[in-house]
Each structure stands twice: as C-alpha cells, then as structure tokens.
C-alpha positions as a Markdown table, in Angstrom:
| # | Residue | x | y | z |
|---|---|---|---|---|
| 1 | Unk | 50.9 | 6.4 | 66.3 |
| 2 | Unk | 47.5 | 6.5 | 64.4 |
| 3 | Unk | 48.0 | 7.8 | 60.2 |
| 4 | Unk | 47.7 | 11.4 | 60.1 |
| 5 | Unk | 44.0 | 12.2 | 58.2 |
| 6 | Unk | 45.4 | 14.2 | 55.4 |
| 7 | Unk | 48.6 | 14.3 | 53.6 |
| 8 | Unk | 51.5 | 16.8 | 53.7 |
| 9 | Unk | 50.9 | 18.1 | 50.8 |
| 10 | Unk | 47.2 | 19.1 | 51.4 |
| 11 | Unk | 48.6 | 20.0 | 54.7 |
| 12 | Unk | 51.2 | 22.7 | 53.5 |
| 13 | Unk | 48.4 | 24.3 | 50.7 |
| 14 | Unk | 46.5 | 25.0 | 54.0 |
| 15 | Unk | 49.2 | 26.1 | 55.8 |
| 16 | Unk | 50.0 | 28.6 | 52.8 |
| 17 | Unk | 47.0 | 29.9 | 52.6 |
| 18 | Unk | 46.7 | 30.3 | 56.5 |
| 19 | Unk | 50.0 | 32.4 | 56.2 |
| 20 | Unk | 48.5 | 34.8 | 53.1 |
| 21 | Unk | 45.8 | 35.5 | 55.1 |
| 22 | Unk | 48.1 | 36.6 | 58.0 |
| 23 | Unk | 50.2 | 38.8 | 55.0 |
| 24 | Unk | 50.3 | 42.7 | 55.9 |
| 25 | Unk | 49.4 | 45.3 | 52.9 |
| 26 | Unk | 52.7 | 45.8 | 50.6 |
| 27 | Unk | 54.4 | 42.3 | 51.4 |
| 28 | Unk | 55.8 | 40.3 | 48.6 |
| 29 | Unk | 57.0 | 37.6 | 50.8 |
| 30 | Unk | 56.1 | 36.1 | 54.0 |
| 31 | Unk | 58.7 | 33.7 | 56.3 |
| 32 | Unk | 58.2 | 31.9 | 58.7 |
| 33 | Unk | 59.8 | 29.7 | 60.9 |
| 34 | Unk | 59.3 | 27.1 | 63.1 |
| 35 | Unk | 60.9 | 24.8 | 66.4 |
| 36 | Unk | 58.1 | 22.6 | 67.6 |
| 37 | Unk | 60.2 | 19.4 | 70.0 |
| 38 | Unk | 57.8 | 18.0 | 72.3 |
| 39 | Unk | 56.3 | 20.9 | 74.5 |
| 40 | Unk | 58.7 | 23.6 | 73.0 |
| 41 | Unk | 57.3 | 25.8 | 70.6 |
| 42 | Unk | 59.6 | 28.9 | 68.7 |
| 43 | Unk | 57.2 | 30.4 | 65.7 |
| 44 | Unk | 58.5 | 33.0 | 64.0 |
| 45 | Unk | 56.7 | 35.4 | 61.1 |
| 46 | Unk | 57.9 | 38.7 | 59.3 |
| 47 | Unk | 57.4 | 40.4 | 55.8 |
| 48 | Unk | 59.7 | 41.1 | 53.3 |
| 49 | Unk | 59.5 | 44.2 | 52.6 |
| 50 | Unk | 59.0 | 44.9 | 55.6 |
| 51 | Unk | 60.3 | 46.7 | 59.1 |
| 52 | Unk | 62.2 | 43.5 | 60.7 |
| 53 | Unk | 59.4 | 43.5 | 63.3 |
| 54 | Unk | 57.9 | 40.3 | 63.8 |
| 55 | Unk | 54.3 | 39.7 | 62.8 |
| 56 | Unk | 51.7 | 37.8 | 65.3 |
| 57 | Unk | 51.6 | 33.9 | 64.1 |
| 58 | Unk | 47.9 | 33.4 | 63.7 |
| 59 | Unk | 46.3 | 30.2 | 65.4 |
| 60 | Unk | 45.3 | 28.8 | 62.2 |
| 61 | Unk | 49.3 | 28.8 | 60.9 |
| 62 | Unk | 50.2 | 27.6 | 64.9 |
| 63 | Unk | 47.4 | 24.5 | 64.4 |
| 64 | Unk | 48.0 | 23.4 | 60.4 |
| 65 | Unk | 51.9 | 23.4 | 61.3 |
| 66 | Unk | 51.1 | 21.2 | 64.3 |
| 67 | Unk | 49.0 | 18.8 | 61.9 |
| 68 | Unk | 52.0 | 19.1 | 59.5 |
| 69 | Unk | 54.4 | 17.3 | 61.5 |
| 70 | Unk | 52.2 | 14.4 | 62.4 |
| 71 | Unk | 51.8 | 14.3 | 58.7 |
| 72 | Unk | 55.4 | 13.8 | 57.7 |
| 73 | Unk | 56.0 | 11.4 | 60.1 |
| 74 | Unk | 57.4 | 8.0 | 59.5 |
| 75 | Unk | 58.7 | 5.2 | 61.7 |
| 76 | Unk | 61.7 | 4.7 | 59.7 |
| 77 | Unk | 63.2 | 8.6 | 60.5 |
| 78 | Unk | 60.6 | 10.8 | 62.6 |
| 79 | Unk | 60.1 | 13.7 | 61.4 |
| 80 | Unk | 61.2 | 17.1 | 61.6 |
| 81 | Unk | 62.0 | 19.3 | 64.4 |
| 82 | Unk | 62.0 | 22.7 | 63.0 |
| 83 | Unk | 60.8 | 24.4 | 59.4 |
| 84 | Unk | 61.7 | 27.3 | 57.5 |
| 85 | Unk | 59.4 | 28.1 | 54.8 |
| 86 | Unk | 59.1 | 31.7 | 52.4 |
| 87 | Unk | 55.8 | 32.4 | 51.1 |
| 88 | Unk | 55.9 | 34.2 | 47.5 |
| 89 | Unk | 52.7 | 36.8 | 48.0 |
| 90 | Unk | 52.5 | 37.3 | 43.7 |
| 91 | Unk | 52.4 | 33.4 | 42.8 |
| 92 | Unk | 51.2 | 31.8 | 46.1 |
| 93 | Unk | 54.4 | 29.4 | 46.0 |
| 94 | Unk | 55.2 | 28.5 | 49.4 |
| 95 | Unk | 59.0 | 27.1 | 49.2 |
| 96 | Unk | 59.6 | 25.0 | 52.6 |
| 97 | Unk | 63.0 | 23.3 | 54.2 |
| 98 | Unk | 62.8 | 21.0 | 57.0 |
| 99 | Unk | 65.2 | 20.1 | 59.4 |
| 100 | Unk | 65.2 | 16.6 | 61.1 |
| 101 | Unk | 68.8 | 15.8 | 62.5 |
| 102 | Unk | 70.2 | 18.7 | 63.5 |
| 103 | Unk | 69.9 | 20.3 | 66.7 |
| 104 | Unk | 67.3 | 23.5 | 66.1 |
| 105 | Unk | 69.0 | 26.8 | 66.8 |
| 106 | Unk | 68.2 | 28.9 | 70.0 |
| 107 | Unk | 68.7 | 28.1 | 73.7 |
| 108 | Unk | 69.3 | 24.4 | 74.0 |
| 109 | Unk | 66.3 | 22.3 | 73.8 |
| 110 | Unk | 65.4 | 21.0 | 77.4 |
| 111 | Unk | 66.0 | 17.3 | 77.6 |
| 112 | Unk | 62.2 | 16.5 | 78.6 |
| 113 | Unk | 61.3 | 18.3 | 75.5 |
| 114 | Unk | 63.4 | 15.7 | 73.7 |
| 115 | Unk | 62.0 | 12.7 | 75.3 |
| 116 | Unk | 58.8 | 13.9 | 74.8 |
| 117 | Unk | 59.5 | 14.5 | 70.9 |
| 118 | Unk | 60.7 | 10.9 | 71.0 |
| 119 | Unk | 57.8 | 9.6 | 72.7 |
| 120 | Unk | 55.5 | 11.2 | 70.6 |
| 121 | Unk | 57.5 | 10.3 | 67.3 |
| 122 | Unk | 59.4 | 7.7 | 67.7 |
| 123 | Unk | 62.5 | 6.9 | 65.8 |
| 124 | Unk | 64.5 | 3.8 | 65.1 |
| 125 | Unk | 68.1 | 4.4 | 67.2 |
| 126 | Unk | 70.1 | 4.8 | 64.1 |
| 127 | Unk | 67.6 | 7.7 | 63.4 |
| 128 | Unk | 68.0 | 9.5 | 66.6 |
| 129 | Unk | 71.0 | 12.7 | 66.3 |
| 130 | Unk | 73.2 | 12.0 | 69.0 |
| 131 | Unk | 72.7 | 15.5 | 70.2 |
| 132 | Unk | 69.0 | 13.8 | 71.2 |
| 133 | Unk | 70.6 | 11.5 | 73.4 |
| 134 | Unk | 69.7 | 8.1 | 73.7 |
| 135 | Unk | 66.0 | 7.0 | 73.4 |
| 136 | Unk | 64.3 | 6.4 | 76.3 |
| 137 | Unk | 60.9 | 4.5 | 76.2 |
C-alpha cells in the first residue's frame, strides 16, 4: 500500500469542514456516521436539533472520509471499519471515535466485503477480529 498524501489530522479538519458546509440553518451539532468495509458503504448524517430525519451526505464528506481511512492505516493493525464523529456547529470541534475490531453494526457484512477490506488493508493475523474470518491472500 503506497503512504497516504496527507495525514489524518489534515484529513479530519477537511472532513469537518466538508460536514459544516453540509449543516442545515439552526443546528448546533452535526453526526455522522460511517461503515466503509471493502465495497460496503453505510453513511449516515442528521442535526441536532433537529427532526430525526437524515440529511443527504455530501460527496465531499463521502470522498475526505474515504481518504481518511487510507490515512490511518498501518500494517501493524489496519485500520478502521466504521466512524462516529459529532461536529460542534458553535466551536467547529469535530469529536471522532473509530472502531477497528468489532464487527460494525447493521446487517452482517458480506464475506467478500471482508476479504476485500483485507486485501485492500491488510492486517497482521493477530490483528484480524475473528468475526473477519481468516485472511485470505
């Protein structure tokens, strides 16, 4: 895997000012969340305040994500298979959690998806959740 071009954390100040630009008037607080395994992609935006509906997740917040998770990569663990992270609108702190071991919630993730996640990022076999299955090459 070639080194990502930027690092995470110029990654993430794009990626929170990608989501303030996708804010609605009256918000305080975006979050959004995130599954990307190999093909499989789960985005997920709302407001708070807000209705509960979800909001569109703009290209831009779909791309830097994407570019995100090539950035935190590392042989010796991967890197992570899904993201939550709240935006505060008033001091344009973005406060992220990544997940990297456990399986992301949902449907099951199809085992394809996995391989490809592995193929793409590859992990040492002690880094690889069992619920991943074994590596495959």
């Amino acid at each position: 895997m070639t080194p990502p071009a930027r690092d995470s954390t110029a990654v993430l100040r794009d990626l929170g000012a990608a989501l303030r630009a996708a804010a609605p008037a009256g918000a305080a607080r975006l979050r959004y969340r995130a599954v990307v395994v190999g093909d499989v992609r789960r985005d997920q935006l709302t407001a708070e305040p807000g209705t509960g509906e979800e909001l569109p997740v703009p290209a831009a917040v779909r791309r830097v994500v994407e570019e995100l998770k090539r950035a935190m990569w590392t042989p010796e663990r991967g890197t992570w298979l899904q993201t939550e992270m709240v935006l505060d609108l008033a001091s344009g702190r973005l406060l992220p959690v990544f997940n990297a071991e456990a399986a992301p919630p949902g449907p099951p993730l199809p085992p394809v998806a996995v391989a490809a996640e592995l193929r793409a990022y590859p992990r040492p076999p002690g880094a690889v959740p069992g619920w991943m299955g074994e590596p495959t090459g």
